[in-house]
RODO-2510 file (C-alpha; in nm, 4 decimals, decimal comma):
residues 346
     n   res          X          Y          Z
     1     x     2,7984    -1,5384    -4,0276
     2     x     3,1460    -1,6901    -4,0099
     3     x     3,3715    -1,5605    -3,6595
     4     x     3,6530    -1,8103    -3,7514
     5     x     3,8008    -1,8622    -4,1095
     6     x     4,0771    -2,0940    -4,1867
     7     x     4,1935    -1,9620    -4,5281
     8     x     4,4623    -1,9941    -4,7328
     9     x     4,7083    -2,1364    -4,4561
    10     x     4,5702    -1,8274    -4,2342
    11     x     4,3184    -1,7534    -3,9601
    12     x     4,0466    -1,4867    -4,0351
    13     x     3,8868    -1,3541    -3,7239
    14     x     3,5805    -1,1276    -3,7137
    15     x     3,6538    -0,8689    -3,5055
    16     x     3,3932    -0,8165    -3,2880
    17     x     3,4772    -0,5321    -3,1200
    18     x     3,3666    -0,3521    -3,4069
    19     x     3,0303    -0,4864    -3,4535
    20     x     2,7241    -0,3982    -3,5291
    21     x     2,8588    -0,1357    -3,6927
    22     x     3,1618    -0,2397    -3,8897
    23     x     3,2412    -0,6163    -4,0493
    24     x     3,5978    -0,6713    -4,0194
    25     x     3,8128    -0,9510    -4,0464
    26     x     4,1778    -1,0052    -3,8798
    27     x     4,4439    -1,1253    -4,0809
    28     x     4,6723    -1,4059    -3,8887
    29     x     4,9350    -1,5291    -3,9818
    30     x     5,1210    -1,5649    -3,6386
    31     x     4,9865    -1,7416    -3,3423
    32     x     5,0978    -1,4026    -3,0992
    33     x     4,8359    -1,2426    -3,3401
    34     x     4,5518    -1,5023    -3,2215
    35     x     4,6722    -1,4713    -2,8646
    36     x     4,5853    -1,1029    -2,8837
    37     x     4,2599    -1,1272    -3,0571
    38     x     4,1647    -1,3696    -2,7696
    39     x     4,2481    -1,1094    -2,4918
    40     x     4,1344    -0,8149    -2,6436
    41     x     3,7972    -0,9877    -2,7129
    42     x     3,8355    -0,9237    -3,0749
    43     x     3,7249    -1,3212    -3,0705
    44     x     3,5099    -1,4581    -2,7727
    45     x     3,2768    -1,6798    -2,6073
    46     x     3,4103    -2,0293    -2,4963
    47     x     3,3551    -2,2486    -2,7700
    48     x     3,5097    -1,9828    -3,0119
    49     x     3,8211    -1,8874    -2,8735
    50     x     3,8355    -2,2888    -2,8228
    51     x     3,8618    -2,3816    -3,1858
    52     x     4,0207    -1,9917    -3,2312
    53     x     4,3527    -2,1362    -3,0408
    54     x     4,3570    -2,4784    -3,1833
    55     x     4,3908    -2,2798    -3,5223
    56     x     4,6697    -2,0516    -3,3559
    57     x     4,8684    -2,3717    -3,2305
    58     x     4,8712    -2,4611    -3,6211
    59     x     5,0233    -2,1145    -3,6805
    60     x     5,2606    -2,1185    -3,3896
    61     x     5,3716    -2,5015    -3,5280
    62     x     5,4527    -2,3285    -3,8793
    63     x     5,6370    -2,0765    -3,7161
    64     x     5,8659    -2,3311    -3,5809
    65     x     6,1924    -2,3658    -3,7616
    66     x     6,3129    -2,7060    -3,6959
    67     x     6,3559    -3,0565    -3,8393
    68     x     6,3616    -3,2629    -3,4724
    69     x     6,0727    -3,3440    -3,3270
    70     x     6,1406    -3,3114    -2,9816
    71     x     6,2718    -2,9493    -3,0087
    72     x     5,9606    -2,9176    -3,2213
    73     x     5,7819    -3,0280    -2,9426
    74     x     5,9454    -2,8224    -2,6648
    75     x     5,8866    -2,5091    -2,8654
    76     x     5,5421    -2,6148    -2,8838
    77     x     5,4279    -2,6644    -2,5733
    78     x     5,5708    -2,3320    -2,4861
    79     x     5,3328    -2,1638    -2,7698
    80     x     5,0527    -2,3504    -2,6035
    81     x     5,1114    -2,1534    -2,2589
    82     x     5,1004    -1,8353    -2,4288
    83     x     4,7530    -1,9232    -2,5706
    84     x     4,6519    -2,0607    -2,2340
    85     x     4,7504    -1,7632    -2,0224
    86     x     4,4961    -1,4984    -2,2280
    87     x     4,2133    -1,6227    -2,0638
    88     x     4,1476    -1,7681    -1,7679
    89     x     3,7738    -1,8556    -1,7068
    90     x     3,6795    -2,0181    -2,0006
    91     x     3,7796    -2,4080    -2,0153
    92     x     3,7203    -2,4974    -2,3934
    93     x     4,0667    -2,2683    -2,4284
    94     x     4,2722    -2,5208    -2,1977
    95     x     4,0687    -2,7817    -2,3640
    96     x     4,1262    -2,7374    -2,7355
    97     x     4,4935    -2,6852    -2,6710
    98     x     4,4683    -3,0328    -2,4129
    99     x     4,3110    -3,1607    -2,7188
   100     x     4,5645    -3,0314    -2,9836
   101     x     4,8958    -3,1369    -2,7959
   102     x     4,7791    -3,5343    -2,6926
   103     x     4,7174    -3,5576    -3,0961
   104     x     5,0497    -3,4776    -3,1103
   105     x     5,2231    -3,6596    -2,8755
   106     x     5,0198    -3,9690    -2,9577
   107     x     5,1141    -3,9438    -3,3314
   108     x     5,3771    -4,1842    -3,4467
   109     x     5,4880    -3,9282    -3,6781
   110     x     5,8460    -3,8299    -3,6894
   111     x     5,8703    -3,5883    -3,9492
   112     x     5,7893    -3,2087    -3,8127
   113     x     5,5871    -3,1368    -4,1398
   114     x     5,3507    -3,4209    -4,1324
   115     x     5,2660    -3,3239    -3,7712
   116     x     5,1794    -2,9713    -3,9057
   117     x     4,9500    -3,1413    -4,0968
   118     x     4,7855    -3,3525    -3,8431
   119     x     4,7654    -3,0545    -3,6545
   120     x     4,5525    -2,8303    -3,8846
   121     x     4,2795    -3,1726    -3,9215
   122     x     4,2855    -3,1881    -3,5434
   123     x     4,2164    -2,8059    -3,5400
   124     x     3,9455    -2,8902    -3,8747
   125     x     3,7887    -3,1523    -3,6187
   126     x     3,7322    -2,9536    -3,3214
   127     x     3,5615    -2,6785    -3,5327
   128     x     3,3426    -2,8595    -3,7454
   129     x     3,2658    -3,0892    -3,4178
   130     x     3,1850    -2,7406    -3,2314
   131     x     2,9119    -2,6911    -3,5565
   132     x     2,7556    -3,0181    -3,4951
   133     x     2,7238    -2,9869    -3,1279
   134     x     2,5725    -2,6840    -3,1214
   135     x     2,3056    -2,7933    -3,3740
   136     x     2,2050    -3,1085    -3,1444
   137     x     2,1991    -2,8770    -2,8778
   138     x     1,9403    -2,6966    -3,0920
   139     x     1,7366    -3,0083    -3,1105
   140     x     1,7110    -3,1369    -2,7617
   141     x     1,6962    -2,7505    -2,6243
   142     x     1,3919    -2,6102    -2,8650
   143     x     1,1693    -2,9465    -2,7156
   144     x     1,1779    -2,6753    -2,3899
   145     x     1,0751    -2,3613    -2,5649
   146     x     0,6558    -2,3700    -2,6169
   147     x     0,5145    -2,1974    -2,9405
   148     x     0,5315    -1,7945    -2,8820
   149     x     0,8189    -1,8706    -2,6495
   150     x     0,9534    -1,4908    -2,5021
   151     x     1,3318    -1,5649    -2,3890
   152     x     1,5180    -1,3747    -2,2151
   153     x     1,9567    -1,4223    -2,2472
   154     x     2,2132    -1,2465    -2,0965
   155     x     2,5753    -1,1981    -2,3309
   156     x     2,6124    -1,3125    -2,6610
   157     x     2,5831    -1,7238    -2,7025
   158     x     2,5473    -1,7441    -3,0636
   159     x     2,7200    -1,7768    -3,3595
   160     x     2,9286    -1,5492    -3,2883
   161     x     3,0233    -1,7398    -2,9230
   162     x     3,1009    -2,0341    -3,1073
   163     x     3,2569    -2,2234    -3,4286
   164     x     2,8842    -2,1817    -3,5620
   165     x     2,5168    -2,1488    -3,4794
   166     x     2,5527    -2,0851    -3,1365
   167     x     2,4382    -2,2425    -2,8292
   168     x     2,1970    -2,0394    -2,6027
   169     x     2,1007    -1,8538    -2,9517
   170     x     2,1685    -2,1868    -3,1471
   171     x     1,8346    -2,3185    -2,9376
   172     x     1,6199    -1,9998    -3,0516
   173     x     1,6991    -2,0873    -3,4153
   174     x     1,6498    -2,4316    -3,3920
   175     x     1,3305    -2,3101    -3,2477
   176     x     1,2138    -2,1211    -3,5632
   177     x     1,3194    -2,3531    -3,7706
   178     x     1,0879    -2,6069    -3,6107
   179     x     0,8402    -2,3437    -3,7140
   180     x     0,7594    -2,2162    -3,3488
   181     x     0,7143    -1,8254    -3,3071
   182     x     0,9652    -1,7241    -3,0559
   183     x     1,1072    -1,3202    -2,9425
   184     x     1,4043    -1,2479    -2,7627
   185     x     1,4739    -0,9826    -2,4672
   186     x     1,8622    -0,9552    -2,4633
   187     x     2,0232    -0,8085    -2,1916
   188     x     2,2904    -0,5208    -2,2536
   189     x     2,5297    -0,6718    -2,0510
   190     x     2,7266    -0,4589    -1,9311
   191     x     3,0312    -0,3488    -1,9248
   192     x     3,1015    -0,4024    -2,2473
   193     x     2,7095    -0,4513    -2,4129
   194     x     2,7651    -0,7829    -2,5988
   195     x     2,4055    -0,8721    -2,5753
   196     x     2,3159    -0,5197    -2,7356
   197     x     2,6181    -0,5478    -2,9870
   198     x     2,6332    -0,9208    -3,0252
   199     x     2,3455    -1,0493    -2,9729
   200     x     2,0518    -0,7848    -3,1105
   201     x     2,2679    -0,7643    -3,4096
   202     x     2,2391    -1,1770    -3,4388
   203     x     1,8616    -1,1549    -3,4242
   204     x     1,7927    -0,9012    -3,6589
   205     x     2,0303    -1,0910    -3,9133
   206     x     1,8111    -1,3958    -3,8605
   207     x     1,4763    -1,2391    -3,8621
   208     x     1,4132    -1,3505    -3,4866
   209     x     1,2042    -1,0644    -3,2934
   210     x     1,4321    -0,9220    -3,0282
   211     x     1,4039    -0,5870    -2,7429
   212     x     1,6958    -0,4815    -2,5937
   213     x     1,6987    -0,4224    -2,2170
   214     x     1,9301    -0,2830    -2,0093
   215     x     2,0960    -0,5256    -1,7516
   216     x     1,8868    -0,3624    -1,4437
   217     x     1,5199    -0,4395    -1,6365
   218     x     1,5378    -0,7699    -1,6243
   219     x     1,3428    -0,8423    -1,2736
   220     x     1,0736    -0,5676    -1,3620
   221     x     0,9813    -0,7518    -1,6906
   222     x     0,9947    -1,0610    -1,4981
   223     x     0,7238    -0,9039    -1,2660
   224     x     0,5365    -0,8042    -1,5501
   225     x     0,5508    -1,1639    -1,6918
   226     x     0,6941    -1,0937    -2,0033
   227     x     0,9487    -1,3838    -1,9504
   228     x     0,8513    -1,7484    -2,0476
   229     x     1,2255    -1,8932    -1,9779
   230     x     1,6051    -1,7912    -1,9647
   231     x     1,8768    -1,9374    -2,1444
   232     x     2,2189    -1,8570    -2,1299
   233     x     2,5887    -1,9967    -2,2444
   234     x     2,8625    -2,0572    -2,0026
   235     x     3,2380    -2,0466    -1,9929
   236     x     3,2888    -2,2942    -1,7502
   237     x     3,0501    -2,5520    -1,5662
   238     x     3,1626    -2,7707    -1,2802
   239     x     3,1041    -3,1204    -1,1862
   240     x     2,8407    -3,0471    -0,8964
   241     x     2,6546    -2,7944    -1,1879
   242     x     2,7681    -2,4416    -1,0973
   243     x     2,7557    -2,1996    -1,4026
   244     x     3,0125    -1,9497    -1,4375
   245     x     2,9173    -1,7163    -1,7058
   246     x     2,9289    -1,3804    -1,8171
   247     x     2,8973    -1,0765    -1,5221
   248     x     2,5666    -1,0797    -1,4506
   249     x     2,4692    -1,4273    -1,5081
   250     x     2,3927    -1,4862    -1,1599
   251     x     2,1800    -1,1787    -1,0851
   252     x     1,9623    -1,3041    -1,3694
   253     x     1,9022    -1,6624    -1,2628
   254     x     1,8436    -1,5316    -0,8979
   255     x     1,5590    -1,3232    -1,0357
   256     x     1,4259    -1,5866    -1,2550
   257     x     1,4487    -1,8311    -0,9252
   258     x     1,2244    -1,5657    -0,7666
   259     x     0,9691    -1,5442    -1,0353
   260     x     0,9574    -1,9124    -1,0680
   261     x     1,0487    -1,8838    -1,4097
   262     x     1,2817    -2,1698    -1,5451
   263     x     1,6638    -2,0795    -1,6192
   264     x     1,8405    -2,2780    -1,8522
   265     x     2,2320    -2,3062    -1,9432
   266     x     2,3205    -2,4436    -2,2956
   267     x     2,6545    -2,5915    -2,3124
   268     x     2,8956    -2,8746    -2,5414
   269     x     3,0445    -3,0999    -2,3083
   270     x     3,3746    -2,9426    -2,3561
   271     x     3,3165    -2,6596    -2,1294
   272     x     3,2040    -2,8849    -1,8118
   273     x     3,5250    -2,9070    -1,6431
   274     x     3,4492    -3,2573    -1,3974
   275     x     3,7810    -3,2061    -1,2579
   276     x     3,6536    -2,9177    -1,0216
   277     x     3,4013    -3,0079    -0,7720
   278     x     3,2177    -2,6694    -0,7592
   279     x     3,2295    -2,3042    -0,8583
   280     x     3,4560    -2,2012    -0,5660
   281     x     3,7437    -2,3166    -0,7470
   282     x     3,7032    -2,2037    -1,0826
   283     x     3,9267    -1,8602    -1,1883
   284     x     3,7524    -1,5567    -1,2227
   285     x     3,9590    -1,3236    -1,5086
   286     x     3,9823    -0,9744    -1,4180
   287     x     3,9828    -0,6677    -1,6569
   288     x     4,0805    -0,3541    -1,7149
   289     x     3,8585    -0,0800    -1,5622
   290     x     3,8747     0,1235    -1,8033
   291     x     3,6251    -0,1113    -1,8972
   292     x     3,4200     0,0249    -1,6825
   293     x     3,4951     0,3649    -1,7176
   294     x     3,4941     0,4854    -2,0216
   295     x     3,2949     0,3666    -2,3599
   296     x     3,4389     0,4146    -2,7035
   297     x     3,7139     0,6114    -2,5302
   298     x     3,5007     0,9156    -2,3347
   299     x     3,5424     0,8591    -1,9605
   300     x     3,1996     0,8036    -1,8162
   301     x     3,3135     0,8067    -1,4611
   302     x     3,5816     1,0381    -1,2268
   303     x     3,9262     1,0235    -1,2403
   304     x     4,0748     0,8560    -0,9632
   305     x     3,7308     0,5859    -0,8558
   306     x     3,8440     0,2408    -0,7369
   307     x     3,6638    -0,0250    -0,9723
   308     x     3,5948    -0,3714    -0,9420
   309     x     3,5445    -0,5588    -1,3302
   310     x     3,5266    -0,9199    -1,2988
   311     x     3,4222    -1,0525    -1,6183
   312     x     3,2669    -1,3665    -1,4957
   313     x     2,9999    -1,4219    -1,1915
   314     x     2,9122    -1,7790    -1,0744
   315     x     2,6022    -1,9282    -1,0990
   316     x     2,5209    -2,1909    -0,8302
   317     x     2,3777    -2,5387    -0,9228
   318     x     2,0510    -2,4412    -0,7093
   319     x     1,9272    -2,1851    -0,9664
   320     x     2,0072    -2,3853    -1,3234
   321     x     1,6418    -2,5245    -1,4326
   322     x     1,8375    -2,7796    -1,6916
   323     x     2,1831    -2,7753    -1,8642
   324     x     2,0972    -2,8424    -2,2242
   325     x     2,4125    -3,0339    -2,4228
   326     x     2,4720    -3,2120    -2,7404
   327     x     2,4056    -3,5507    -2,5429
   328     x     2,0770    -3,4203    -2,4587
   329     x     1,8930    -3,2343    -2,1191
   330     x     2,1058    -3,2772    -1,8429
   331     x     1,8630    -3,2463    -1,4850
   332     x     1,9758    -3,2249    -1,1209
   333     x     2,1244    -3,3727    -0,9333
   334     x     2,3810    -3,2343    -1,1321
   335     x     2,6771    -3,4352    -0,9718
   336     x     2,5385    -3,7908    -1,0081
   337     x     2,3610    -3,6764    -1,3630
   338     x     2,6902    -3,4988    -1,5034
   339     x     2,9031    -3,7571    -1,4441
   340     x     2,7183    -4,0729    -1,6091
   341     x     2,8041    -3,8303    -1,9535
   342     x     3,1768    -3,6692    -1,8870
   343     x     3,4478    -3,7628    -1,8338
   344     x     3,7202    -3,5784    -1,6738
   345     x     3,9473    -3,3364    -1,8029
   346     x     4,2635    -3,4173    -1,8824
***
């Protein structure tokens, strides 16, 4: 399953608020149309909506009508904040774009059309790099999961998170493709259920055993011992090994902390950010609560309640088991063992 398609000088993006039970894809052709996509979830998890605006840079760069390269430029970087601003949390966002403008300002190139070009390979790069990453991820992470492995996640970290394969889920494949006989429990997640629409669809399309939960099971079939290991994605992990990840997250690894059962986060590189120290300072996005209050448009709570709806929790350091990458199984101490692999973000 394909959530980002460069086509025919155009970006198709699965829409996946529609899924499981519709397969749509969204036609852009201007970068405004990516940055909406991006905030209205349409397109999500970190390493997706990475490579998603790295694609809508190349469509905001055609969009540009000029000959001079530092106009070109200007105009630019200026398109670049707009993708920036739709998300907060997630660092491979900042990081793709990072990424796409230093190719640019580092090529010698003069004329405006042969930088659209290098563009669209940079934007080729990060995807197919995104691909590759996730699959070594697979390889180091499945070493963790025994034969008849039950796992529980939390979100969606598959495919569907990512340019391909996944990361949390991209470990469960890699898994069965070793041959090992592994289930899934995925959380609902809540408020908007992308473990029960995301994720439980993902499964089912790859044969992989999975029981959906609701978010407020998971310590009961802990207690039951129904749980060999967690393993979640992240949006954004700092240099001292805080997790921030979807809402929830953190609930979940406190309960697995409890039950002595190991919790492990399964990341690329690109989303540790080594320039914050800890998950204090990283920005939690806020959403609408209608989010909260309603569900395919039928209020589920009264008019007039006050809501909190922070889409991200933070997990700290204390509670992460391992931090599987593409470079391999990352152990505490996190800040010591982090930094001999990344370096900072620019």
């Amino acid at each position: 399953m394909d959530a980002i398609i460069w086509e025919n000088d155009h970006l198709r993006l699965l829409d996946q608020t529609k899924l499981p039970g519709t397969m749509e894809y969204i036609e852009c052709y201007d970068y405004r149309k990516v940055a909406e996509s991006i905030k209205r979830l349409a397109v999500r998890g970190a390493p997706a909506i990475g490579a998603a605006a790295a694609y809508g840079l190349v469509l905001g760069a055609k969009q540009i009508n000029t000959t001079d390269r530092k106009e070109f430029l200007e105009k630019l970087e200026a398109i670049a904040g707009e993708l920036r601003a739709t998300r907060p949390t997630a660092v491979n966002l900042a990081w793709a774009l990072d990424r796409m403008l230093m190719r640019v300002n580092t090529s010698s190139e003069q004329d405006v059309e042969k930088i659209r070009r290098v563009m669209l390979e940079e934007a080729h790069a990060i995807y197919q790099e995104d691909v590759q990453s996730n699959r070594k991820m697979g390889e180091f992470g499945q070493e963790l999961l025994p034969n008849g492995a039950r796992v529980l996640t939390h979100c969606n970290a598959g495919a569907l998170a990512t340019a391909g394969y996944g990361t949390a889920l991209g470990v469960i494949r890699a898994a069965k493709e070793k041959g090992k006989e592994v289930s899934v429990f995925a959380d609902e997640t809540r408020p908007l259920l992308q473990g029960a629409r995301l994720t439980a669809w993902e499964m089912v399309q790859e044969g992989i055993p999975v029981t959906l939960i609701t978010d407020g099971m998971a310590g009961y079939l802990m207690a039951k011992k129904k749980v060999d290991c967690v393993i979640v994605g992240a949006d954004r992990i700092t240099a001292n090994g805080d997790v921030a990840n979807k809402i929830g997250t953190y609930g979940v690894a406190v309960l697995a902390n409890y039950h002595k059962i190991p919790f492990y986060v399964a990341a690329p590189l690109s989303t540790i950010d080594m320039t914050l120290s800890s998950g204090e300072e990283i920005p939690i996005e806020e959403r609408d609560p209608k989010e909260v209050t309603h569900h395919a448009g039928q209020a589920m709570a009264p008019d007039g309640v006050q809501v909190w709806n922070p889409a991200f929790d933070v997990t700290p350091n204390s509670l992460v088991t391992a931090i599987i990458t593409e470079m391999g199984i990352i152990y505490p101490p996190y800040t010591e063992n982090l930094a001999k692999i990344c370096k900072p973000n620019k």
